[in-house]
N, C-alpha and C positions, 0 to 999 in steps of 0.2 A: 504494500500500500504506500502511495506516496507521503512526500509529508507535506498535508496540506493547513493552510492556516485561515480557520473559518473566521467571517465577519457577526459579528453579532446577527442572531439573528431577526427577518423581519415577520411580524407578525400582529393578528386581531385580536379581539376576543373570542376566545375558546375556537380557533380557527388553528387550523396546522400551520404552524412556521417554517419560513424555509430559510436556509442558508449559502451564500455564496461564501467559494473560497477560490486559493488560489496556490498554485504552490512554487518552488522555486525556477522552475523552467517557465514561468509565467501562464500554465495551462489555468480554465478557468472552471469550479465545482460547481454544481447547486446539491443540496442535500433537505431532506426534512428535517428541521432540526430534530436532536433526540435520536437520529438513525444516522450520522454523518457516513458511519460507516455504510454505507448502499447508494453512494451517493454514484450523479449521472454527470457523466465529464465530457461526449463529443456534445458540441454545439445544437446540431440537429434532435438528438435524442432530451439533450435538455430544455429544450423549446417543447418538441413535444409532450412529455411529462409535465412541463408546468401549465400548457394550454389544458391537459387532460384535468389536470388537479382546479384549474379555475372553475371548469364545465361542471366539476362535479361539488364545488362549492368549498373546495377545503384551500382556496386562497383567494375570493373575492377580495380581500382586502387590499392585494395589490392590482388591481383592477382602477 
């Protein structure tokens, strides 16, 4: 696993947080907070997953 250094994360009320991070090769994370560990690192898959997680309600808040 790389070593990566999460940004606080963002987050609602009672709404899942996510987290970006980033790591020494300048590659860039998003993770749920609380699961860093499962986190999605190519661009396209992490686009994906965060539109899927908006649709389904578990981060309107960055909307």
């Amino acid at each position: 696993m790389p070593d990566i250094t999460w940004e606080e994360p963002f987050c609602a009320e009672a709404s899942a947080c996510f987290r970006i991070g980033t790591d020494n090769a300048g590659n860039a994370y998003i993770a749920v907070s609380g699961a860093e560990e499962h986190y999605v690192m190519d661009t396209r898959d992490a686009l994906r997953t965060l539109i899927r997680d908006i649709k389904a309600g578990k981060a309107d808040h960055l909307l």
